[in-house]
Structure formats: structure tokens, C-alpha cells
N, C-alpha and C positions, 0 to 999 in steps of 0.2 A: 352320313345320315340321309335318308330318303326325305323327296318334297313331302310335308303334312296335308298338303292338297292333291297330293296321289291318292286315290281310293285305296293303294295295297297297301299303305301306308300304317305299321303298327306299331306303336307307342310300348313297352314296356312298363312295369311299374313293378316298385317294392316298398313294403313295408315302409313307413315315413318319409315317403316321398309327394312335397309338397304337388297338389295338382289346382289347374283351372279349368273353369266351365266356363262360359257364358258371363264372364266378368265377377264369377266367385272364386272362392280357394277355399283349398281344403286340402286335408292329408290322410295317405294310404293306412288307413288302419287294421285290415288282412288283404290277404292277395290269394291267388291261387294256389294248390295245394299238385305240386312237380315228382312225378316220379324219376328212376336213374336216368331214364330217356329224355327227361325234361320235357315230358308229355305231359297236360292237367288230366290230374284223376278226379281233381274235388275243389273245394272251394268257392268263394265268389270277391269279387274287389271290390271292398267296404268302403268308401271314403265316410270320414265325418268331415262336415263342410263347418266353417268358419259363417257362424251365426247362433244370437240370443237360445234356440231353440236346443237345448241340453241333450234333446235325443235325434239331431238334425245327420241320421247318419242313412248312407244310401248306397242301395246295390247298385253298381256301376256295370253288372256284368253286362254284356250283349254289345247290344248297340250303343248305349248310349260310352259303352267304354269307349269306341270308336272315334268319340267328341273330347275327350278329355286329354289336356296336355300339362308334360310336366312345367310346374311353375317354377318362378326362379326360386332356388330353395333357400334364399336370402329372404326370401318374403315373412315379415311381421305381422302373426295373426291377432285376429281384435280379439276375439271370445274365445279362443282355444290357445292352450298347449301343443309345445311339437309334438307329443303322444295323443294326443284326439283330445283330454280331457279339456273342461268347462274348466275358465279362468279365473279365479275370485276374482271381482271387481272391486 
């Protein structure tokens, strides 16, 4: 695996896989959409983050995907479910 402080440095992500920002988490809820080539035709990389805010979900595509690493996917989330959904408290 390549240094995460290399600028070519790119992170994959799928479907429920737990990610961090900036000391938050959260989990992949769509990802891009791969043709035979494993070329993107479509899509964008949905995180819903791990917070009170029921509709706390965010395009991650471009740049700021760049920022995001996967978390340890042992991680206990406070307000979500491993599928994105809101927790009853």
C-alpha cells in the first residue's frame, strides 16, 4: 500500500465501508457506478456521517474524496447503523 501523504495516493472505497474525515466517521453508503473496464460511468460517493442530523449525508466525490480514509471497520458508531440508518435511541 502506497504512503497516504503521497499526493497519487488513492484510497478505494465500497459500499459499507466504514470512513474518517477530520476526526468524524461515517459509512459508504453508494459508491461509483464501474463499467467491464472498471472505468466510472456514473455515480457519486455518498457517505452518511455518524451524527444527531438524520439527513447528515454528503457527496464525497472530487476533492474532498481525496481527504477521506478508511476507518477501522471495528469502529462503534453513536447515531447510525452499519447501513447508514438513524439509531433509535
Amino acid at each position: 500500500m502506497e504512503n497516504p501523504e503521497d499526493a497519487e495516493y488513492v484510497e478505494f472505497f465500497c459500499v459499507g465501508d466504514k470512513v474518517t474525515y477530520s476526526e468524524e466517521f461515517g459509512i459508504v453508503v453508494q459508491t461509483y457506478e464501474l463499467d467491464e473496464r472498471n472505468v466510472v460511468v456514473g455515480g457519486s460517493l455518498i457517505v452518511r456521517w455518524d451524527t444527531k442530523d438524520e439527513a447528515d449525508f454528503e457527496n464525497c466525490s472530487g476533492n474532498l474524496e481525496a481527504f477521506l480514509r478508511k476507518a477501522d471497520q471495528n469502529h462503534q458508531f453513536k447515531y447510525i447503523n452499519e447501513d447508514g440508518t438513524e439509531k433509535e435511541l
